[in-house]
Structure formats: C-alpha cells, structure tokens
C-alpha positions as CSV (number, residue, x, y, z in Angstrom):
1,X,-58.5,-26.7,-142.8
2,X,-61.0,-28.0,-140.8
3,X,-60.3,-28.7,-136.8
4,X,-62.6,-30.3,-134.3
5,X,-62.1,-30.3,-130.8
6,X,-62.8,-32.4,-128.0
7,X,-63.3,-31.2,-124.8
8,X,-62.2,-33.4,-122.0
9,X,-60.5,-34.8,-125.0
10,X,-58.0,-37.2,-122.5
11,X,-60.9,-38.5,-120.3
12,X,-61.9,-41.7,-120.1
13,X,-64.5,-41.3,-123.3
14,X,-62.8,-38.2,-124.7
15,X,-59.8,-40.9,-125.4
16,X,-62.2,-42.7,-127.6
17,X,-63.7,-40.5,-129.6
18,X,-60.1,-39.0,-130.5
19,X,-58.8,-42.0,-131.4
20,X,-62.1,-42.9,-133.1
21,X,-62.1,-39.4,-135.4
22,X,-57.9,-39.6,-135.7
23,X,-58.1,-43.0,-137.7
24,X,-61.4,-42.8,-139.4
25,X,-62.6,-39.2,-139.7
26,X,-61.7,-36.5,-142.4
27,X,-61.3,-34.3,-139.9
28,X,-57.8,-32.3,-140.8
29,X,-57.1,-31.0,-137.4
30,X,-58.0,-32.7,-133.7
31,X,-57.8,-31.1,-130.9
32,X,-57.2,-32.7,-127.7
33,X,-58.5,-30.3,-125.0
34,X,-58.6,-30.9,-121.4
35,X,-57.7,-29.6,-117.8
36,X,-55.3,-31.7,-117.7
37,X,-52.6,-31.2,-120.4
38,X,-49.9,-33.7,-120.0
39,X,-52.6,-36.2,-120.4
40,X,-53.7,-34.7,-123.5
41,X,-50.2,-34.6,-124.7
42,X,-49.4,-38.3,-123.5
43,X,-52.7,-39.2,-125.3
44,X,-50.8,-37.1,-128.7
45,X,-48.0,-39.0,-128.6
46,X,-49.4,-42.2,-127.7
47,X,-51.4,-42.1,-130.9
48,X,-49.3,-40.6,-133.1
49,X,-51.2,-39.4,-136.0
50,X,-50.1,-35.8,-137.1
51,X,-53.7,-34.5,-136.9
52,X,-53.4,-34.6,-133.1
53,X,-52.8,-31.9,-131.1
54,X,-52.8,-31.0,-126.6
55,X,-54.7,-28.1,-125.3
56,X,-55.2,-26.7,-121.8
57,X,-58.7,-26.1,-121.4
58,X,-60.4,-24.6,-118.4
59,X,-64.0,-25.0,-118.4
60,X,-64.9,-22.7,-116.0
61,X,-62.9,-19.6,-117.3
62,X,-65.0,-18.5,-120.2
63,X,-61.7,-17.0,-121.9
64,X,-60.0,-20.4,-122.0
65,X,-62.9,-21.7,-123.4
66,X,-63.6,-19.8,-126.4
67,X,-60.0,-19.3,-126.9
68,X,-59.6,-23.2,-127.6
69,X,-63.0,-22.9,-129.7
70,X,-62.2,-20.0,-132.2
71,X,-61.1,-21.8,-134.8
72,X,-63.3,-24.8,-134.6
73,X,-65.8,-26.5,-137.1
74,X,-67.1,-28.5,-134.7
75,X,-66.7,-29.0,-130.5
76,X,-67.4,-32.3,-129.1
77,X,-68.3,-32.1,-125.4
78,X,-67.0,-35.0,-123.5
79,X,-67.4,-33.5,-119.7
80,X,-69.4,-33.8,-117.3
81,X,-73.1,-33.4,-118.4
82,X,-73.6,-30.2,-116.2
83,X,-71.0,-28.4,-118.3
84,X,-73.3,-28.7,-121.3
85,X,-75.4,-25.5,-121.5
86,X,-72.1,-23.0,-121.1
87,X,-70.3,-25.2,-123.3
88,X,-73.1,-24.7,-125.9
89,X,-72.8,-21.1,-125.1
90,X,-69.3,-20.5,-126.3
91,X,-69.8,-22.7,-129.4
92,X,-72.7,-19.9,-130.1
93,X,-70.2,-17.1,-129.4
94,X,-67.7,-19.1,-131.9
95,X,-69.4,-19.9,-134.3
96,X,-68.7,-23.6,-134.2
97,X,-71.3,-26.6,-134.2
98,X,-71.6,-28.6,-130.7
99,X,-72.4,-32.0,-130.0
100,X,-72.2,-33.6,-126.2
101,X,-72.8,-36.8,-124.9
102,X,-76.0,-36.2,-123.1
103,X,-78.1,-34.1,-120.2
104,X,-79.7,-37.1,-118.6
105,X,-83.4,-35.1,-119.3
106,X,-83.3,-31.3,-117.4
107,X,-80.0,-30.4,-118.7
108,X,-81.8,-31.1,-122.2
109,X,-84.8,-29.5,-121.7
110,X,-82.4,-26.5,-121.3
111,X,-80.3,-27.4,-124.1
112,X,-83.4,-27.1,-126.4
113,X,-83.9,-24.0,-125.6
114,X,-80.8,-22.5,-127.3
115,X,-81.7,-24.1,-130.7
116,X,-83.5,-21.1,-132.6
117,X,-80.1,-19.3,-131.7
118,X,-78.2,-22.0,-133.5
119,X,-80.1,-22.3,-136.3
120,X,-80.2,-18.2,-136.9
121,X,-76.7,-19.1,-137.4
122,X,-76.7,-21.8,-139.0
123,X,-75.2,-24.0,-136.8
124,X,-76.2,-27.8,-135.3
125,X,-76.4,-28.9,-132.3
126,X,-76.9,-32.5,-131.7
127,X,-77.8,-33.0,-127.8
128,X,-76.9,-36.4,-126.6
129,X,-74.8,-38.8,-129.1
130,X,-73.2,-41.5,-127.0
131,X,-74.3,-44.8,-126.6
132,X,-77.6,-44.0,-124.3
133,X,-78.6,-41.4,-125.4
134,X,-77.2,-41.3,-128.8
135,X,-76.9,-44.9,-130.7
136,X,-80.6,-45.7,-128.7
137,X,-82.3,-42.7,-129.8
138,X,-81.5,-43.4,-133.5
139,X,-82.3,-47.5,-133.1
140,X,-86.1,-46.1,-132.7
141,X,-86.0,-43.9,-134.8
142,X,-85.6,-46.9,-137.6
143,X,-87.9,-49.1,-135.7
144,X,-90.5,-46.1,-136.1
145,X,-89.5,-45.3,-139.3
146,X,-90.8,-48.7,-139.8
147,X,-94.1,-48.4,-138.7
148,X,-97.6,-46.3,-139.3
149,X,-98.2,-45.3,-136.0
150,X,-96.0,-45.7,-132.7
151,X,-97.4,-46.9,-128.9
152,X,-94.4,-47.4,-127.4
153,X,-90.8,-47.4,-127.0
154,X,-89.0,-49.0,-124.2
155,X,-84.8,-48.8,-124.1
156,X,-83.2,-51.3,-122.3
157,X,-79.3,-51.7,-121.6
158,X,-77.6,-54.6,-119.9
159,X,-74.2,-55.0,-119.0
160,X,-71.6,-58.3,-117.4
161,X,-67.9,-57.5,-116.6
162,X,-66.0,-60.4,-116.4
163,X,-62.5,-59.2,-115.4
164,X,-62.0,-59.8,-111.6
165,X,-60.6,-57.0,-109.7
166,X,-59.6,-56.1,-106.0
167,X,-61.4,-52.9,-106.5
168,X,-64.4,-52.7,-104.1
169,X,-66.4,-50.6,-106.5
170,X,-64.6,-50.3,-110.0
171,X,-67.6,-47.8,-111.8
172,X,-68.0,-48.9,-115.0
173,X,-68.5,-45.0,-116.1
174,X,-68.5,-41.6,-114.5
175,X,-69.2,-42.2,-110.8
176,X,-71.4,-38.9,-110.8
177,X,-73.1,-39.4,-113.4
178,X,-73.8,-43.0,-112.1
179,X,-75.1,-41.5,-109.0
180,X,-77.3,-39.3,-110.8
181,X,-78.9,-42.3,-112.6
182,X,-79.7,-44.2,-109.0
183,X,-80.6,-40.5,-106.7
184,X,-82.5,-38.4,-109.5
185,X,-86.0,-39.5,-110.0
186,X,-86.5,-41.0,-113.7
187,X,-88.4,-39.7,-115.7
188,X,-90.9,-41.7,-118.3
189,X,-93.5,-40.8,-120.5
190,X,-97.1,-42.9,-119.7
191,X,-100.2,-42.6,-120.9
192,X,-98.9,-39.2,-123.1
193,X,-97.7,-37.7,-120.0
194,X,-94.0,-37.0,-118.4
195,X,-93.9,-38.5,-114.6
196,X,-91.2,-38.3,-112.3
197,X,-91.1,-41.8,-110.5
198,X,-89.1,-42.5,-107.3
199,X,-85.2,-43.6,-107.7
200,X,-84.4,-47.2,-108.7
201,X,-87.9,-48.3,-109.3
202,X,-89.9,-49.8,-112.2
203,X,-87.0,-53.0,-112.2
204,X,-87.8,-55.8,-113.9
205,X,-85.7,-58.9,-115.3
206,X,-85.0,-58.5,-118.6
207,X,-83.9,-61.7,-120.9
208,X,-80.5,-60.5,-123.1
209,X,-78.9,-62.6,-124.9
210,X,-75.5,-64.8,-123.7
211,X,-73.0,-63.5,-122.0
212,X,-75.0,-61.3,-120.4
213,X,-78.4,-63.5,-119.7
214,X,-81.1,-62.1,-117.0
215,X,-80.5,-59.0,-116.0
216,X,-82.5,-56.5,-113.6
217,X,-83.0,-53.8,-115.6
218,X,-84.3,-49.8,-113.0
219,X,-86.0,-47.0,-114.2
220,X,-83.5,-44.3,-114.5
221,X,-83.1,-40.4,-115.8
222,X,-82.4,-40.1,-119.3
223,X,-82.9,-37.7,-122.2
224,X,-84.3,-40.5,-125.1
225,X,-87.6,-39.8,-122.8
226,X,-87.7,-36.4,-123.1
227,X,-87.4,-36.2,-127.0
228,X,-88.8,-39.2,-128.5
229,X,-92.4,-38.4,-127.2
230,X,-91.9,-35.0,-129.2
231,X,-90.2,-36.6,-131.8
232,X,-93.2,-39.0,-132.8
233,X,-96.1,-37.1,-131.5
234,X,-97.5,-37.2,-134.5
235,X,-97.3,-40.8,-135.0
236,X,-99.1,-41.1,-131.5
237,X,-96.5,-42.5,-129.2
238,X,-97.9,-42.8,-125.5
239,X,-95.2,-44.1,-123.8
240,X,-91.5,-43.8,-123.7
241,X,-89.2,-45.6,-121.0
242,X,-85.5,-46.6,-120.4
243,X,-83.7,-48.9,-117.8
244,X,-80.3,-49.7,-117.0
245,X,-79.2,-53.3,-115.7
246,X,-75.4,-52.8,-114.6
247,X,-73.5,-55.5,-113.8
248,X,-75.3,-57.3,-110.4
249,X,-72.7,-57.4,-107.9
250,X,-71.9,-53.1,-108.6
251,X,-75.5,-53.2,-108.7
252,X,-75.9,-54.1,-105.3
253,X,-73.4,-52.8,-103.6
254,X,-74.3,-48.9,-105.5
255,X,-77.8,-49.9,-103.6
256,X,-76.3,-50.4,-100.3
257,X,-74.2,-47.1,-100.5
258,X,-77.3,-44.9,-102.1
259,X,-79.5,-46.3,-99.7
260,X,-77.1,-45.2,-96.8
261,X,-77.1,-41.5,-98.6
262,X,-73.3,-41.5,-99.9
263,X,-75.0,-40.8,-103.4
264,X,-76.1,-37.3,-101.7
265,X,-74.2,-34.1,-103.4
266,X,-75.7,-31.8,-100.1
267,X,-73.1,-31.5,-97.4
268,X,-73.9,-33.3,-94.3
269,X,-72.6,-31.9,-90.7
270,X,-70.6,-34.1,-88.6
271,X,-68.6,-33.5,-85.3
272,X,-65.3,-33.2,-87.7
273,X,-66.7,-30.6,-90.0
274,X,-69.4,-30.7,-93.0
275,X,-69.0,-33.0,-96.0
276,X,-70.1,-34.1,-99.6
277,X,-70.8,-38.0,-99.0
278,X,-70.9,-38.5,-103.1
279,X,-67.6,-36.7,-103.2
280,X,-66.4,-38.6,-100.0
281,X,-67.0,-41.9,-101.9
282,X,-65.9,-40.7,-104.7
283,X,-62.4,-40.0,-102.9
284,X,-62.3,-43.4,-101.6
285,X,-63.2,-45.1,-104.8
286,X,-59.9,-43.4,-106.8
287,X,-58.2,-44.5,-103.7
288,X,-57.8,-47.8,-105.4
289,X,-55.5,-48.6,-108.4
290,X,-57.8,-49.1,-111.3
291,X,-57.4,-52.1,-113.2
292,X,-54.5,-52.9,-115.9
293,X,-55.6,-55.8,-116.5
294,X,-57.2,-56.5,-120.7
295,X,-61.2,-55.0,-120.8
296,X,-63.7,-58.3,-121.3
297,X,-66.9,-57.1,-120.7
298,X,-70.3,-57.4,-122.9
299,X,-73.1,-55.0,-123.3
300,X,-76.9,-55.1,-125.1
301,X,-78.4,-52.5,-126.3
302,X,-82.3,-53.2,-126.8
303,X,-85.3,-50.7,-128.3
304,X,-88.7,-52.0,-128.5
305,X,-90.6,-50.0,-130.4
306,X,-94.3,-51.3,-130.8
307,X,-97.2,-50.1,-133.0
308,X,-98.9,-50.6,-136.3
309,X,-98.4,-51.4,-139.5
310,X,-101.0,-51.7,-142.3
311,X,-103.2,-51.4,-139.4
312,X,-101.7,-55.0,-137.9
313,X,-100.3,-54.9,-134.0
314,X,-96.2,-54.8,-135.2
315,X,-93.0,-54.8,-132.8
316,X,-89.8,-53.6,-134.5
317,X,-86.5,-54.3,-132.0
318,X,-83.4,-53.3,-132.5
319,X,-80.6,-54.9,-130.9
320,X,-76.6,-54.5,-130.5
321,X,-74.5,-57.0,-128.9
322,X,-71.0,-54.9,-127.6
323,X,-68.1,-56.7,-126.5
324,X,-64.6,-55.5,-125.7
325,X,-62.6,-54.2,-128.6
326,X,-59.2,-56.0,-127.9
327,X,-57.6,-54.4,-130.6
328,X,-57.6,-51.3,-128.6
329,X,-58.1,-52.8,-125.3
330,X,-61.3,-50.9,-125.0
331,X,-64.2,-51.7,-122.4
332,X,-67.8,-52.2,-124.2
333,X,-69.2,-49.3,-122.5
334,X,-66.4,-47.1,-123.9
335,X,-66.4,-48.4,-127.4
336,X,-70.2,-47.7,-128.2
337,X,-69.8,-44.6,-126.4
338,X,-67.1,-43.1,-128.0
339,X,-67.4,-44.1,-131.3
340,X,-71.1,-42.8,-132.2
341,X,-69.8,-39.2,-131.8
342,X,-67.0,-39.6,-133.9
343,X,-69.5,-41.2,-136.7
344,X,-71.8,-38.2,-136.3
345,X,-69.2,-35.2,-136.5
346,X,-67.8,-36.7,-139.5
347,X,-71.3,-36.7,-141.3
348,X,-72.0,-33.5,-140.3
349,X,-68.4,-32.6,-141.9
350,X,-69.3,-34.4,-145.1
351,X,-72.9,-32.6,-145.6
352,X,-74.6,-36.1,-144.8
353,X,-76.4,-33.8,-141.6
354,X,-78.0,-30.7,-142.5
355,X,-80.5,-30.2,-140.0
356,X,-79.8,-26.5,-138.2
357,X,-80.7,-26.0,-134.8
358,X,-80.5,-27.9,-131.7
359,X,-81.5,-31.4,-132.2
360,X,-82.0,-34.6,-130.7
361,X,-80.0,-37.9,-132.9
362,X,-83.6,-39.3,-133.9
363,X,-84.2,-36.6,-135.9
364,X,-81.0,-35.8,-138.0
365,X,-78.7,-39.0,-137.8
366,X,-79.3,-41.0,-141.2
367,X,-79.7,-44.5,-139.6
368,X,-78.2,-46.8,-142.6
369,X,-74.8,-44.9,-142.9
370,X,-74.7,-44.5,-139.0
371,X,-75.2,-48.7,-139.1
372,X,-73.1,-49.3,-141.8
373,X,-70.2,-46.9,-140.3
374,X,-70.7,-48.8,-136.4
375,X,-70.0,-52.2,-138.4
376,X,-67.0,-51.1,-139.3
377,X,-66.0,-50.4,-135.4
378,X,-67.3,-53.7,-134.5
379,X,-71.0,-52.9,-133.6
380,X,-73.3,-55.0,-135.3
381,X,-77.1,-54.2,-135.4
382,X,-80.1,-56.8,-135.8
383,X,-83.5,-56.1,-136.5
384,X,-86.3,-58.4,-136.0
385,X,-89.8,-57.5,-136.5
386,X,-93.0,-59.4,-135.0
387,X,-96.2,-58.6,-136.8
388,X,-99.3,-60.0,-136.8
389,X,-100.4,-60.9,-140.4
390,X,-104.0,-61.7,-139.8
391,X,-106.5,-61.1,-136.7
392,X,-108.8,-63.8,-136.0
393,X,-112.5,-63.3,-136.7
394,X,-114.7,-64.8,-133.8
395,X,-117.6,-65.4,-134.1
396,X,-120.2,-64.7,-131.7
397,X,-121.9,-68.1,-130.5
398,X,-125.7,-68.5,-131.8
399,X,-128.1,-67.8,-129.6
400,X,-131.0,-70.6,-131.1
C-alpha cells in the first residue's frame, strides 16, 4: 500500500492537491494532515473517496511530525515556505520522498543542500512544484529543450479577478508569502550573475492575452532564478528573471500598505506595547468574511525563453491561459497550483521520475506527460516559436 501525505493537507492549496491526487492519482492511501483536524476531517467527508483520511499534525513538534510521515511513500509540503528545510528533514529521517511548493530563492539554496543526503538514500526531492515555481520551471525547460544554446528566460504571470467583493483586501494567496514577494529584494540573474534588486522594481506592462490584457508585471523573489541559470549553464544562459502582475486594484492598494511598512515582520514600539504590522494586517484582513460567492478569475502563465537554433536568433514561448474551474468552484491561482503537485507525485509513483536527490522540476519533470496530464485538468499549453530563417547579407557600399 502506498500512502502519501499532505501536509497542510486542509489549507487553502493543500485542499487542491488532495482532491487533485483522490480522483486522479494511484495513490492507495491519502493523508490529509494538518494543525487543524476537523478541517481535515470536514475536507474527508466532504470528498468522500475511501482513500482519504484526517491527521493532526504539528509542524513544530518534531515527534508529531515524523509520526504522521512513517509510513509514507511520498510527503507533499503544502505550508508555509519557511517550514520547508525541517519538513525535508523528517522526510530524510523517514525515509519518504518530499516535494513542496517552493522557497521563493534562500529557502532553496538551503534546500539544495540536503540533496546528496537524499540521493544516498535514494530518495527525491523535487523543490518547488506549484504553479510559479513548478509548471514555469518546466515550460523552459521545453522551450530550451528546443533550442542549441539559451540567452535568456524571462517568467511572466498575470492575473484579473472579476468577482466583486466587500473585502478591502481579499489576497489572492497566502498573505505572507505575498508580502514576502513585495518586501524581499528579488533576485535575477544578469549578465551571468545573481543581483539582489530593490523591492517592487523592474515593472513593466506586459501584453497578455483577453481577459486579462495589459498588465504591470514587478520584479519579485523567486526560486525559477536561482536554478535555471545552473540548470542551463551549459547551454550559456545569461539571464534569468520573473515578474508578477496581480490584479491592479490589490496591486495598488498592497503598495500603499508596504510602502507605509505594514509588510514589516520586525516588531515596532508604540505607546500601547510592541507589534508585528504584517501580522497586525494580517489580523485585520481575516477580520472580514471571505467570499462565497462562485471563483471567476483568469491567469497567464508566460516563459520566454530566447536563443539559437541552427545558429539562427530563435524565441520559444510557452504560454497557459487559467481560468476558474467551475466544476469545483476553484479559483485560477488554486487550480494551477494544486494540481502540478498532484501530476508530479503520481509520476514519481509510477517510475516516470527517477532522478535521486534534491532537484529542481526543469530537471526531472518529463514535460509531454506533465502537458498531456494538465489538459486533462483544464490547463492547456501553446507554444509558438519565432525564428529567424535567414540573416540578411549587406553589403558594404563601394567606395569608387
């Protein structure tokens, strides 16, 4: 019997990906594990399928952890990204493969670190399988795969939410983790070298296609730019980048707030006492009811990959449209988020992943199947390709 759990299993993505790996995976046994057990347990029921079942886990007792690992083929780590390295840490001491759904670039760079002690037991590790990063890391790798030699990538996502709510800041995602994107410096790789570059820089307006039209598009942290420079150093990429256009109105008013420093996670003194601003707005944002009302948002997922081939300038793109799955009354963002990790554990069940170690999705994600298996979810990938056939001889002019 083989089991697979997921921690944070009755979160807002951990729902996904369960319900994702109950209906499609071969997965004999799922675990729904979170801090919160009568969620899981409501999230059991609510699906029905007999492979289910709700388990209290406590991330930061080590004893609850491995106890809900022991028996497990496979953990998929749906917390919080800072959870990621001691979560990888029990899955060593259980013998179980690990997947997460990112380390926006540092937590990575630790990450990486563990791999030689998965692969001595051979075990995988595949760091960052969401949407961004995840679906985007293995879109270049078949737009590389493509070419002879690699300049460039650039990784654009835009989003438009169309529902309208009273909330006064309904975060499309984890709040944190949003705040993270606009407060950390990204990172990008130019000219073959990582540079840190100040918060919500680098914007530009990007052209998606309808619904979501023009969007401005920031520089901000992720891991795609740590590992695709390594990943296709030897087809000579120089530069790496990703940027994020959320919906404009969150946009600017997650501005406003940053800029006044309630993205800050240092306490601040005040005449009442010292406080957290992120966690104070946090607070007031779950003071508000979130929306019941039917998802109908739309997202694009874009990578430019540019280069050569047969020694001609060539640009590969690959590009994802995302709408709401009404079906499941699912928003866009959580659709392509939580279905890529249910696509990958299941491959890596079957023996379609066989790389050992600790691994970026580039490098071990078969990109057909994974296409094939995301059409299936209602994901549909295009890929154009722009190359130029012949260069232009000019002459020089005569000098007579």
């Amino acid at each position: 019997m083989k089991t697979i759990v997921v921690l944070g299993g009755a979160g807002a993505m951990g729902q996904v990906i369960v319900r994702d790996l109950a209906e499609f995976s071969e997965y004999d046994r799922i675990v729904i594990a979170d801090f919160n057990k009568e969620k899981a347990e409501e999230l059991k029921n609510q699906l029905g399928s007999k492979k289910l079942e709700a388990a209290f886990c406590n991330l930061k007792e080590p004893k609850s952890l491995n106890e809900v690992l022991k028996e497990a083929f496979m953990v998929i780590n749906s917390t919080p990204y800072y959870f990621n390295v001691d979560v990888m840490k029990a899955a060593l001491d259980c013998s179980c493969h690990y997947m997460d759904l990112g380390g926006l670039f540092h937590v990575t760079k630790e990450q990486l670190e563990l791999s030689d002690q998965f692969r001595s037991k051979g075990l995988t590790a595949i760091l960052g399988m969401g949407a961004a990063p995840g679906m985007t890391n293995i879109m270049a790798a078949a737009g590389a795969g493509d070419l002879d030699e690699v300049h460039s990538i650039d990784i654009y996502v835009g989003c438009v939410d169309f529902v309208t709510v009273d909330h006064p800041l309904q975060p499309p995602y984890a709040i944190d983790t949003i705040l993270d994107e606009y407060t950390k410096e990204p990172m990008v790789f130019e000219a073959g070298e990582y540079r840190a570059k100040p918060p919500m820089s680098g914007e530009r307006i990007v052209q998606f296609p309808q619904p979501v039209g023009a969007c401005r598009a920031i520089l901000t942290l992720h891991s795609e730019v740590l590992t695709l420079p390594k990943t296709y150093e030897h087809k000579g990429v120089k530069d790496v980048t990703f940027r994020l256009g959320l919906p404009p109105e969150f946009h600017e008013k997650l501005k406003l707030l940053v800029d006044l420093g309630f993205g800050g996670s240092e306490k601040v003194k005040t005449g009442e006492g010292e406080f957290t601003p992120r966690k104070i707005l946090g607070h007031l944002i779950n003071q508000f009811p979130q929306s019941d009302l039917p998802p109908d948002d739309c997202e694009v997922v874009r990578v430019e990959v540019k280069g050569k081939r047969n020694g001609q300038p060539t640009t590969v793109t690959l590009e994802t449209t995302v709408m709401a799955h009404k079906e499941w009354n699912l928003s866009c963002g959580a659709l392509d988020t939580g279905v890529p990790p249910s696509i990958v554990a299941n491959m890596l069940l079957t023996g379609e992943i066989m790389e050992r170690g600790a691994v970026p999705p580039e490098v071990c994600v078969p990109h057909p199947s994974f296409f094939n298996e995301l059409a299936k979810r209602t994901i549909i990938m295009h890929k154009t390709v722009d190359e130029v056939l012949v260069t232009a001889r000019v002459e020089e002019p005569s000098l007579r």
